[in-house]
C-alpha positions in Angstrom: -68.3 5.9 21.5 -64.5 5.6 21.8 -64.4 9.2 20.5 -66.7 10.8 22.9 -65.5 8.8 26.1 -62.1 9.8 25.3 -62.3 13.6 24.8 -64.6 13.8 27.7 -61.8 12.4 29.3 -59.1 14.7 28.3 -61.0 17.5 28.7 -60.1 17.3 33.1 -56.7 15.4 32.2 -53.3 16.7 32.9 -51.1 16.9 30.7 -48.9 14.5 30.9 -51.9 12.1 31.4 -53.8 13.1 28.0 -50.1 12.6 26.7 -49.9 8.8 28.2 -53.3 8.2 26.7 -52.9 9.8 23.3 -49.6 7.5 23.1 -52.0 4.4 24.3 -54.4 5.1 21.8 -52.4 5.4 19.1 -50.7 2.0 20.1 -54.1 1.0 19.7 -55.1 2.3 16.7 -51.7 0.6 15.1 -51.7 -3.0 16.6 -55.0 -3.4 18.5 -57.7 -5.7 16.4 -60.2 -3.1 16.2 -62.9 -3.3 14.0 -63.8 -0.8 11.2 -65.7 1.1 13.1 -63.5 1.3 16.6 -60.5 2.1 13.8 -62.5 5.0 12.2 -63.6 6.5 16.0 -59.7 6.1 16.9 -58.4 8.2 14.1 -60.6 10.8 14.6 -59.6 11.0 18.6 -56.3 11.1 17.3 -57.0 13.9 14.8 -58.9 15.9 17.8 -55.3 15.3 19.5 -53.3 18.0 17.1 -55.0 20.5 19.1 -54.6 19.6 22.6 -52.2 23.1 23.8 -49.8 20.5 25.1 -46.9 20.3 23.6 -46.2 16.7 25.6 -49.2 15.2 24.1 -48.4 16.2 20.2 -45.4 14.9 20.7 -46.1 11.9 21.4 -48.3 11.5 19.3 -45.0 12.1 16.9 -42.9 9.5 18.8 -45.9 6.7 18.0 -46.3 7.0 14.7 -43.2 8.1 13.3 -42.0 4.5 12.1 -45.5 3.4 11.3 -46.5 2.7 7.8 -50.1 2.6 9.2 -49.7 6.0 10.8 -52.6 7.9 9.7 -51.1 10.5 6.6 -52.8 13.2 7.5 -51.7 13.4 11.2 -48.1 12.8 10.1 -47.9 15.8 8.0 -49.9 18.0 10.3 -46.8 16.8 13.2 -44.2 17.4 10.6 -45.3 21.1 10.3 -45.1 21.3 14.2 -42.9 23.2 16.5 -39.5 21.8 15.4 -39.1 20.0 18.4 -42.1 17.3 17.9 -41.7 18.0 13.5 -38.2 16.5 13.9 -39.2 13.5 15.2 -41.4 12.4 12.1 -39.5 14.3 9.8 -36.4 12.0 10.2 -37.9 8.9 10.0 -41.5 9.1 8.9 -41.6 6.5 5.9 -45.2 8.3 4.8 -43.8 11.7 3.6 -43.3 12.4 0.1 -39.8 14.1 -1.2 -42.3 17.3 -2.7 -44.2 17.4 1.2 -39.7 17.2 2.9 -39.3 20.0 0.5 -41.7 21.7 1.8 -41.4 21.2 5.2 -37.9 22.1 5.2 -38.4 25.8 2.8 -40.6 26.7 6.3 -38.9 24.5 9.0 -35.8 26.0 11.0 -32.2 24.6 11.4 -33.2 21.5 13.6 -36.6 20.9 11.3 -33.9 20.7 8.2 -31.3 19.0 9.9 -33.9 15.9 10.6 -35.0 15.9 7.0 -31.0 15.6 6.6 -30.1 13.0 8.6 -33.3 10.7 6.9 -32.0 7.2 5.5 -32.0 7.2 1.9 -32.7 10.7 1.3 -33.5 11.0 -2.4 -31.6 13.1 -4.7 -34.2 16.0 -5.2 -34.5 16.4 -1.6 -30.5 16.7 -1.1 -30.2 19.2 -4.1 -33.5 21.1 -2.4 -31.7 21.2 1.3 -28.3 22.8 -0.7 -30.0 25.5 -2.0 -32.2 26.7 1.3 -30.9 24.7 3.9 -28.9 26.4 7.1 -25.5 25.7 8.2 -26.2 23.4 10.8 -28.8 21.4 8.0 -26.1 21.1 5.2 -23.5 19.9 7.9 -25.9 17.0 8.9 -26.1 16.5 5.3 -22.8 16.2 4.0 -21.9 13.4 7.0 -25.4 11.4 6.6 -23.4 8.6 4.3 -27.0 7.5 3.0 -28.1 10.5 1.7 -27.8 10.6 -2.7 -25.7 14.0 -2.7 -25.5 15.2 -6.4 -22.2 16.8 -7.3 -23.9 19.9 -8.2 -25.2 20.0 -4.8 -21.9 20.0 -3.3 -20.9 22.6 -5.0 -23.3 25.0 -4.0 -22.8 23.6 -0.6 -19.1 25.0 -0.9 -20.1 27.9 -2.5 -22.7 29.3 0.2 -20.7 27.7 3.3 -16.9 27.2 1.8 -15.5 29.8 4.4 -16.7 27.1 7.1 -14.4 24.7 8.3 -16.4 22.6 9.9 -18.7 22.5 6.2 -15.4 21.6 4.9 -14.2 18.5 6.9 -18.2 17.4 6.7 -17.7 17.5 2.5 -14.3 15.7 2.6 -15.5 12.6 4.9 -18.1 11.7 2.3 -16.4 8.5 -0.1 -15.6 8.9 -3.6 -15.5 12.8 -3.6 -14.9 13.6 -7.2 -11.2 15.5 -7.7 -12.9 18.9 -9.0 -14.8 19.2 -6.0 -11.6 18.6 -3.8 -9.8 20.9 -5.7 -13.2 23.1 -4.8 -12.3 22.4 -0.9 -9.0 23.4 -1.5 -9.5 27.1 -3.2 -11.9 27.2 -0.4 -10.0 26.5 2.1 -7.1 28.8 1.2 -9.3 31.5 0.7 -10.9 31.2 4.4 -7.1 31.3 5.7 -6.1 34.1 3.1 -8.4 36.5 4.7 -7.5 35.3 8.6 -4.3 35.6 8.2 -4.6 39.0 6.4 -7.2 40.1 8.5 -5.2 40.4 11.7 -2.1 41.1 9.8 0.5 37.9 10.4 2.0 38.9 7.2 1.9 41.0 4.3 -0.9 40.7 1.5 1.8 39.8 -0.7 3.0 37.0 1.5 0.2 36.1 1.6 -1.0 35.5 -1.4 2.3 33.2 -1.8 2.1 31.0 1.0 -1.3 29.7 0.2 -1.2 30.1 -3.8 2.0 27.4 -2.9 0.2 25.2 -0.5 -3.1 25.2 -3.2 -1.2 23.9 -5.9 0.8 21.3 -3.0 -2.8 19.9 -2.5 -3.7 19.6 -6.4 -0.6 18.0 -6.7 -2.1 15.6 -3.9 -5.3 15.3 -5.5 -4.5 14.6 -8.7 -1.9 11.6 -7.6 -4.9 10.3 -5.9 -7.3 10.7 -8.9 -5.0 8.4 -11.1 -7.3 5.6 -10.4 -10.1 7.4 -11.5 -11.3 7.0 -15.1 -10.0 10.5 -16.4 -9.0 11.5 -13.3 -6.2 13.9 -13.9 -8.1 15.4 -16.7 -11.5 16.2 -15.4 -9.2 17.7 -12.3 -7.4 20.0 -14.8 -10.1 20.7 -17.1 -11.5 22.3 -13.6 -8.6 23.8 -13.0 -8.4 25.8 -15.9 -11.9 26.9 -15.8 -11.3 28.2 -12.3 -8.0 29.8 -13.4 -6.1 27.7 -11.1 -4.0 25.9 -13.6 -0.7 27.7 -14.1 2.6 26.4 -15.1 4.0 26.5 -11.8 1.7 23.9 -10.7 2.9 21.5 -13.3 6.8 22.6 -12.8 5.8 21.1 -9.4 3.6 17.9 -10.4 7.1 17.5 -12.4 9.4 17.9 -9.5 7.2 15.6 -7.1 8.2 12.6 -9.9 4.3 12.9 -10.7 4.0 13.3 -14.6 0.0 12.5 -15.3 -1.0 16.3 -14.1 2.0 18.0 -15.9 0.5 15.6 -19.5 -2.9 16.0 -18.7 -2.5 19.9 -18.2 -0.6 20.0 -22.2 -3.7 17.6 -23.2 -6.2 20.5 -22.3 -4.0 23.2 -23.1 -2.9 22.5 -26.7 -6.3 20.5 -27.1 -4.6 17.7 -28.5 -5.3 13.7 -27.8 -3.9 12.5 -24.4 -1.8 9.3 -26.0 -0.3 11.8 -28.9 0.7 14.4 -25.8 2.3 11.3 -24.1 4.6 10.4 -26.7 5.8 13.7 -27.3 6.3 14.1 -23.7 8.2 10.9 -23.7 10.5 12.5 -26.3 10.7 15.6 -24.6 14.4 16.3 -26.2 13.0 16.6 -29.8 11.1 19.5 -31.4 7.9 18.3 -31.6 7.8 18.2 -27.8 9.0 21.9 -28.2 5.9 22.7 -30.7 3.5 21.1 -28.1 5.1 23.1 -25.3 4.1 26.5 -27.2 0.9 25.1 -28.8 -0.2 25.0 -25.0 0.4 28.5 -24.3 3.3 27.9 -21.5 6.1 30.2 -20.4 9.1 29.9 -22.9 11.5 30.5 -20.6 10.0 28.1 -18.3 10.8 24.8 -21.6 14.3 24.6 -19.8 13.1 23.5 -16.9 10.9 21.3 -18.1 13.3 19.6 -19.9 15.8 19.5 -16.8 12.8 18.3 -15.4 11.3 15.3 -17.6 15.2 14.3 -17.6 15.8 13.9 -14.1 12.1 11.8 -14.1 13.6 9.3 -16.9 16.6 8.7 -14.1 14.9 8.7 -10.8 11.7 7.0 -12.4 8.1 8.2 -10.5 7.3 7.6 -7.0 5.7 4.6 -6.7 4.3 6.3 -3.3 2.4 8.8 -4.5 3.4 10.9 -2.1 3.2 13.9 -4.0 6.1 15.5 -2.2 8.9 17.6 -4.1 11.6 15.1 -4.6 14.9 17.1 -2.9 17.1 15.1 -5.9 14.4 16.5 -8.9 14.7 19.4 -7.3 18.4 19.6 -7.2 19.1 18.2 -10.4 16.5 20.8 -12.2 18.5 24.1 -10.2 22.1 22.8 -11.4 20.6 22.5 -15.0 19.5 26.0 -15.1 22.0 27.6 -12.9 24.2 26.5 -15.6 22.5 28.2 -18.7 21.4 30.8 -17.6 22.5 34.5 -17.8 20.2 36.6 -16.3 16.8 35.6 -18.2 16.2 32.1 -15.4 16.6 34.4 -12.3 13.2 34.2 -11.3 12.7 30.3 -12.2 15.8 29.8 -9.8 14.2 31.7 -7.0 11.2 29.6 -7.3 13.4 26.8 -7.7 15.5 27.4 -4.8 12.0 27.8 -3.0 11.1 24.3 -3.8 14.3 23.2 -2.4 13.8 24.8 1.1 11.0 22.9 0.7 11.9 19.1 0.4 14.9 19.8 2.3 11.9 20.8 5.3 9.9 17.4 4.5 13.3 15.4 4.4 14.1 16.7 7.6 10.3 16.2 9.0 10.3 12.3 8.0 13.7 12.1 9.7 12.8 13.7 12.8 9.4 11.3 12.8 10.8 8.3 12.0 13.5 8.6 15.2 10.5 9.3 17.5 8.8 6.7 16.5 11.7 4.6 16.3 12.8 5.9 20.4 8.9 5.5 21.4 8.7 1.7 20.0 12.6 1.2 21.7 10.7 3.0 25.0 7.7 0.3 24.8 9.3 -3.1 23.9 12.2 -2.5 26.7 12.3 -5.0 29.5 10.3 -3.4 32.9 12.4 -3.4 35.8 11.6 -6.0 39.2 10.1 -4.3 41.9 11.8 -4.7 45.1 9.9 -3.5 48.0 11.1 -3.4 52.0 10.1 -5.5 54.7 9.7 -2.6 57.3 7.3 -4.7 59.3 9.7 -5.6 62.1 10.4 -2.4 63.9 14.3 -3.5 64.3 14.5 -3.3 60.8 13.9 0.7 60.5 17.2 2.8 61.7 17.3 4.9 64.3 18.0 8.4 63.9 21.8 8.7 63.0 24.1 10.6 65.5 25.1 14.2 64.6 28.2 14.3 62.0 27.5 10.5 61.0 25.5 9.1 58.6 22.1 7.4 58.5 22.7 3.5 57.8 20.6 2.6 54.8 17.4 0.4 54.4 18.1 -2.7 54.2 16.8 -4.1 50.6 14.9 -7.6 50.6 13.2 -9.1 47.6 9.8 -9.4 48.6 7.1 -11.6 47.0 3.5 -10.5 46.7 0.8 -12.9 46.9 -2.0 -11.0 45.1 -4.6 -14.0 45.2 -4.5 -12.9 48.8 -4.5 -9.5 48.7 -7.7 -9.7 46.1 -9.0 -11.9 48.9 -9.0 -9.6 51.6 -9.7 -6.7 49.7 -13.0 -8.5 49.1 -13.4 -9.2 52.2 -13.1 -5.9 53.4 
């Protein structure tokens, strides 16, 4: 009866009135105390709904039961295979639909169907690693930043892999906690890549230049990383291991780990280089005078006339000690103290070591000067804020006696005369208010 008195009814119904009552219904059909039979005759109305040409009344049909956990199944699926603006709704927040029926829904739906399936609490693995692989821009994006969805590792590197040239991909990866140090390092390459080719691309500088400037400022940011990683179990040597499979590990990177007092990247890199234990490379390291530091040196496959530097290096470390900062910076004095050690032995075979060298110093001598220059403005700005404000003195110029006349030509004008004057502002708020 309910059935028939309904669709009779919708049949001469606006719009906007068969949406009302498909929204009332379905209130109904959730909450009312109907009895088996009214229930059954409801969720058949409701089904007959899916095909009303109105898109007002399908959706809300969507907004209705796209919380319940009494929704009817089959009307929730059929919604979540809608026009993306009514599938979004139950596709975000629908507690009915399996992970295989999301997967689905989002290998057919469009960006905005995709990005709902994103943004869903507690999105399950399967469905995260699903949206990596076929998901749009705009989908992964809503992804990355949804800090309830179970994001695999391997799913965040494809992420990077089909969208790393994407900034805004990018910054969506790195606001997500706990990001493994590989998959920063990933960011990284990806990042200098994307600026390689702009800058390149409307020719700033040479291809050469290039190439420099950001192969320096990747290996900056893996110095970065891997001070940050040495809290992680392994840290520095899952980052390396990476490092060398994506032929990013070279010995100018751990020169510069060296110089920025950091030693667990320059150990961990001999660890996976000469494939010996990491407590056996650290001793040798420690004794990095004696020959059997020497024989490790070689065993990992490093430059030869690079082991002087080194050396200069791991000395100036025993001195200065590391940074307990973990800044990562190039330290100006390692730096310093590493250039007058091979300045002095060398004749003619170091020149290129000292150009890099002398490199590194430009360098730390910019950062010195940057903390400098930040640490007087924010020393000036705090002097600025705590200083004592001046007294207002405002004129009396209610009495007309009080305001000079115009002076005589060739004399001068007599000045106001300057009164302390006391504001009541109790009154002013008054009659403000009043007003």
């Amino acid at each position: 009866m309910i059935v028939r008195r309904f669709l009779q009814w919708a049949q001469t119904a606006a719009p906007t009135q068969r949406a009302d009552g498909a929204s009332a219904l379905a209130r109904a059909y959730l909450y009312a105390d109907l009895d088996p039979l009214q229930h059954a005759e409801a969720e058949v109305a409701l089904t007959g709904l899916l095909d009303d040409p109105s898109p007002l009344v399908r959706r809300a049909l969507a907004e209705s039961f796209a919380s319940a956990v009494a929704a009817p199944h089959h009307i929730v699926l059929a919604l979540a295979d809608d026009q993306s603006d009514i599938s979004s709704i139950v596709l975000a927040r629908s507690p009915l639909l399996a992970d295989s029926e999301l997967i689905d829904c989002a290998a057919i739906g469009d960006p905005i169907a995709q990005a709902a399936v994103a943004i869903r609490p507690a999105l399950s693995a399967s469905v995260a690693a699903a949206l990596a692989e076929i998901g749009a821009r705009e989908a992964l994006i809503t992804l990355a930043i949804n800090p309830a969805a179970e994001l695999p590792v391997f799913s965040m590197r494809r992420m990077i892999e089909r969208f790393g040239a994407d900034g805004e991909m990018r910054e969506a990866l790195l606001s997500r906690p706990n990001l493994p140090a590989d998959l920063r390092s990933d960011l990284v390459a990806a990042t200098a890549q994307a600026l390689s080719v702009f800058v390149t691309e409307r020719a700033w500088m040479s291809q050469e230049r290039t190439l420099r400037v950001t192969r320096e400022a990747r290996d900056k940011a893996h110095v970065i990383i891997a001070a940050a990683s040495e809290d992680e179990e392994n840290g520095p040597a899952r980052l390396v291991a990476h490092l060398r499979a994506s032929g990013q590990l070279t010995a100018s990177l751990a020169l510069r780990a060296l110089l920025s007092r950091n030693a667990s990247l320059f150990e961990a890199a001999l660890a996976e280089l000469s494939d010996m234990p990491s407590a056996r490379v650290a001793g040798l390291v420690r004794d990095f005078r004696g020959a059997g530091f020497a024989a490790l040196y070689r065993k990992a496959g490093l430059p030869e006339a690079l082991l002087p530097a080194f050396r200069a290096a791991l000395d100036a470390l025993e001195t200065l000690g590391a940074d307990p900062d973990r800044s990562a910076r190039l330290s100006r004095q390692m730096v310093e103290r590493v250039l007058t050690a091979c300045a002095a032995m060398n004749g003619g075979t170091l020149d290129k070591l000292i150009a890099v060298l002398r490199r590194f110093e430009a360098e730390a001598a910019r950062e010195t000067a940057r903390d400098l220059a930040q640490s007087i403005a924010t020393t000036a700005q705090g002097a600025w804020l705590a200083r004592e404000p001046e007294p207002l003195l405002l004129t009396d110029l209610d009495d007309a006696a009080a305001v000079p006349k115009a002076a005589p030509r060739g004399q001068t004008r007599p000045s106001l005369p300057q009164q302390g004057f006391v504001i009541d502002f109790a009154a002013l708020e008054a009659e403000l208010a009043a007003a």
